[in-house]
C-alpha positions as CSV (number, residue, x, y, z in Angstrom):
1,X,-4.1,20.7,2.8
2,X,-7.6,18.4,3.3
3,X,-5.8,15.2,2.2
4,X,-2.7,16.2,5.0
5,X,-5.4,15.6,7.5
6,X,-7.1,12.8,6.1
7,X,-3.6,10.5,5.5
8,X,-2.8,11.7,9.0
9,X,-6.4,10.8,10.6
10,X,-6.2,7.3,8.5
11,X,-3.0,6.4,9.7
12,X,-3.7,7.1,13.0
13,X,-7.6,5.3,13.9
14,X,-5.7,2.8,12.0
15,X,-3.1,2.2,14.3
16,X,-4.5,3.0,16.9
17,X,-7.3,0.2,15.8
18,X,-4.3,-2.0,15.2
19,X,-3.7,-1.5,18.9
20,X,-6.9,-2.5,20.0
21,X,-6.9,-6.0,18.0
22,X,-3.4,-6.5,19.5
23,X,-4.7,-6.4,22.7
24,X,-8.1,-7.9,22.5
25,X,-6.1,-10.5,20.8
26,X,-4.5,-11.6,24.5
27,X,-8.3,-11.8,26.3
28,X,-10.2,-13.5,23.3
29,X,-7.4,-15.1,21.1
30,X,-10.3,-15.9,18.9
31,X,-12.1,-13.1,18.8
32,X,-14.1,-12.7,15.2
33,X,-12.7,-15.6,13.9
34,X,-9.2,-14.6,13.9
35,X,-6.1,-16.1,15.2
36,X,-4.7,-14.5,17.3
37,X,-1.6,-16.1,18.8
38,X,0.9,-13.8,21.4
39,X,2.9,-13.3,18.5
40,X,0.4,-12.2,16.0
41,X,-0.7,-9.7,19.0
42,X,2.7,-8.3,18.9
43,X,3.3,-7.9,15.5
44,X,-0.5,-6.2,15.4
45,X,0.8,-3.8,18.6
46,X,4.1,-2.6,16.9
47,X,2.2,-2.3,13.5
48,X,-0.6,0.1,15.5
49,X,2.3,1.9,17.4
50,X,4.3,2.6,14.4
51,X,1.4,3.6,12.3
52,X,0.5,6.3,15.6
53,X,4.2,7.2,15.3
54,X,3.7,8.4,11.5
55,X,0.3,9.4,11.9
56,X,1.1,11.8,14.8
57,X,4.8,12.7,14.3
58,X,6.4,12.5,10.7
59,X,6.0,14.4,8.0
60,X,3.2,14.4,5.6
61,X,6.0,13.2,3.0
62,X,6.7,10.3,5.3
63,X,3.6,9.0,6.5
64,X,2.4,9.4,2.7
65,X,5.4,6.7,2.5
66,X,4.4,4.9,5.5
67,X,0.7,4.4,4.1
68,X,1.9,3.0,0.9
69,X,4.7,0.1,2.4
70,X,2.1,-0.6,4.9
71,X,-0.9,-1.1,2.7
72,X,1.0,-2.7,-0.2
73,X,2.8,-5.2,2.3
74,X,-0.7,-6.2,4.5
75,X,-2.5,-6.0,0.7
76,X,-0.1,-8.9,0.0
77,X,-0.6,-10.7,3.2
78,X,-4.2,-10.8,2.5
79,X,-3.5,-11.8,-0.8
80,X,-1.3,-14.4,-0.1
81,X,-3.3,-15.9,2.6
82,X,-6.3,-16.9,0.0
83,X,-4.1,-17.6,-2.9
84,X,-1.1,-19.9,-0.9
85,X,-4.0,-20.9,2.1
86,X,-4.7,-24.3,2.2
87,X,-8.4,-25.6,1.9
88,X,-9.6,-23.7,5.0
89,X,-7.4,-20.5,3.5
90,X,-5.1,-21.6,6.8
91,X,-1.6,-20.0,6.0
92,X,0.9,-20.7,8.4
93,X,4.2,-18.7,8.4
94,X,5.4,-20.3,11.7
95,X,3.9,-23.3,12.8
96,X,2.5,-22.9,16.3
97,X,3.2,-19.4,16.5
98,X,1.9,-17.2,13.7
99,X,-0.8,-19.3,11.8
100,X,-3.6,-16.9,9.7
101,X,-7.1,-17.4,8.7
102,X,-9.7,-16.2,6.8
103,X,-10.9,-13.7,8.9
104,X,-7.0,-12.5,9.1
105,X,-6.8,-12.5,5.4
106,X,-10.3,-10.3,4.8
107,X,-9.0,-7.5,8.0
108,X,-5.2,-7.4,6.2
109,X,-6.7,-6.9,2.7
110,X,-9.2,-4.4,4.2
111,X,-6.4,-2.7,6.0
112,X,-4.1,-2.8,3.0
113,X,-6.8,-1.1,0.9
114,X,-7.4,1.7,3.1
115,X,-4.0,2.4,3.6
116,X,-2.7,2.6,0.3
117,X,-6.1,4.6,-0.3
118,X,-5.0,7.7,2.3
119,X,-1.2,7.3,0.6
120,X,-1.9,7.5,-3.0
121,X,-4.8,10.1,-2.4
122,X,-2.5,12.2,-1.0
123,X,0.2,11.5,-3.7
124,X,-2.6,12.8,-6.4
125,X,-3.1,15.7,-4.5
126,X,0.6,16.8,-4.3
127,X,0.8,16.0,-8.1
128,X,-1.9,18.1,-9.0
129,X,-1.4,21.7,-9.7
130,X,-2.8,24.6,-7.8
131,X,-5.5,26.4,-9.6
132,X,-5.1,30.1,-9.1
């Protein structure tokens, strides 16, 4: 099936982009306006290596699953990081150690969008019948 390969391509450049942040994060803890504490690079490098995991090795059923939880929950993020973000849309969820910004808000909503995007296409395309 087309959309087994494209929920299965998504989830995997997206981790695998994850990955990247996470450890650009460590040489340019600033880089593109993000903050990017050791923390936040962590949490970005167990994100990317679970989203390669589902991408690469579980079932389309799974990773169809996997793109939903992951898209709603960073969609949230986002969201909550404007919404709850103080005057400079700074929303700190540990002080010192995992503090997120604007640019952190856009990438999580962007994130979350394209993720729920690959899971729900792929749930349409399941629920659709076969034309014979």
């Amino acid at each position: 099936m087309v959309t087994n390969i494209m929920v299965t391509k998504t989830t995997t450049f997206g981790g695998v982009f994850l990955i990247v942040i996470g450890l650009l994060g460590f040489a340019a803890p600033g880089f593109m306006g993000m903050h990017l504490s050791a923390l936040h690079n962590v949490l970005l490098l167990l994100s990317g290596a679970a989203a390669i995991y589902f991408g690469l090795k579980a079932t389309p059923a799974a990773t169809r699953t996997f793109c939903m939880v992951f898209g709603a929950v960073y969609g949230v993020l986002g969201l909550t990081g404007f919404v709850a973000g103080g005057s400079d849309y700074t929303f700190t969820i540990i002080p010192g150690a995992l503090v997120l910004g604007a640019m952190d808000h856009a990438l999580n909503l962007i994130l979350g969008a394209i993720f729920l995007a690959a899971g729900l296409a792929e749930r349409a395309a399941i629920a659709a019948p076969r034309a014979r």
